[in-house]
C-alpha positions as CSV (number, residue, x, y, z in Angstrom):
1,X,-31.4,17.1,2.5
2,X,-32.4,19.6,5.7
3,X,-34.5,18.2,8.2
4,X,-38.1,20.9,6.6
5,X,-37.8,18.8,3.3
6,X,-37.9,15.6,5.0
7,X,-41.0,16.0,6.9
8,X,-42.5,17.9,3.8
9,X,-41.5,14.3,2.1
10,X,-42.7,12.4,4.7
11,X,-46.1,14.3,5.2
12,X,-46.5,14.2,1.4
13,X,-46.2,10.2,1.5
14,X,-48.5,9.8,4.4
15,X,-50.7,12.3,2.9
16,X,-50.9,9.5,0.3
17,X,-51.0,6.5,1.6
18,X,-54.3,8.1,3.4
19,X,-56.0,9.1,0.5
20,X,-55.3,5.3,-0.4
21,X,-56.4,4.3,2.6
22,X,-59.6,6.3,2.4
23,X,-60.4,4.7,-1.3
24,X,-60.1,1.7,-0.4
25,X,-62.7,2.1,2.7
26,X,-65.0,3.5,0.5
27,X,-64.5,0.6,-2.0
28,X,-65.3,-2.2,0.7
29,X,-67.9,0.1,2.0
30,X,-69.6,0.2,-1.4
31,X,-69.3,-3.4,-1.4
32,X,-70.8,-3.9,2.1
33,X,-73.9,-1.9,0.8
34,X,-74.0,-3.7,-2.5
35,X,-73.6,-7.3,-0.6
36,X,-76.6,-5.7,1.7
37,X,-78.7,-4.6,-1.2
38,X,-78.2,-7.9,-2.7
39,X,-79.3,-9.8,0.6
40,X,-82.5,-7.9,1.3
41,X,-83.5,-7.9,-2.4
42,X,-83.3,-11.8,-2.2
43,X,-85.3,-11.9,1.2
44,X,-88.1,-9.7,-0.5
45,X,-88.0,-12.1,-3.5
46,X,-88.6,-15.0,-0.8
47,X,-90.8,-13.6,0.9
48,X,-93.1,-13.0,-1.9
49,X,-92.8,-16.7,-3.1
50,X,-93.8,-17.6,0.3
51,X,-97.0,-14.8,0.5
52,X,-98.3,-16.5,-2.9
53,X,-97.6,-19.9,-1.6
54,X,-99.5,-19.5,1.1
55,X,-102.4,-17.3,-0.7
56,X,-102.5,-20.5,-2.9
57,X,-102.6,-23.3,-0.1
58,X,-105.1,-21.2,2.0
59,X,-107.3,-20.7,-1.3
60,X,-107.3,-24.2,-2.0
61,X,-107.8,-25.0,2.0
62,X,-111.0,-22.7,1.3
63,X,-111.9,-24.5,-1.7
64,X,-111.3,-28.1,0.0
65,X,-113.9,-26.7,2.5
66,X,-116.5,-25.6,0.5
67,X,-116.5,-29.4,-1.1
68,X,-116.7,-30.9,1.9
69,X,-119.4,-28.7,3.4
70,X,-121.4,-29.5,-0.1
71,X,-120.7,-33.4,0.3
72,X,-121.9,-33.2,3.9
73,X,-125.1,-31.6,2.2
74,X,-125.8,-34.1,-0.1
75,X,-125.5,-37.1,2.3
């Protein structure tokens, strides 16, 4: 085998272990942006527990209020 088949061997083989190479960062950064995706949907979810949570503590607070002001009314 000359010496011009070798390296047209040798680039063909690198040539594919980079295209390899290159799948494979797209597959891990596919799953980076997936694992991402899945992270900030989950804080969205949370945080909109937490908003109605809070819209129902503060409406009882207001409620809780309102019956107290009425009690101090009556007395």
């Amino acid at each position: 085998m000359n010496v011009s088949r070798r390296w047209t061997n040798r680039t063909a083989k690198l040539l594919k272990e980079n295209e390899q190479l290159r799948k494979r960062g797209t597959d891990v950064s596919g799953q980076l942006n997936d694992a991402v995706a899945g992270l900030q949907k989950s804080y969205e979810e949370k945080q909109r527990q937490l908003q109605n949570e809070q819209n129902a503590l503060m409406a009882k607070v207001q409620s809780l209020t309102e019956q107290l002001a009425q009690q101090g009314g009556h007395q």
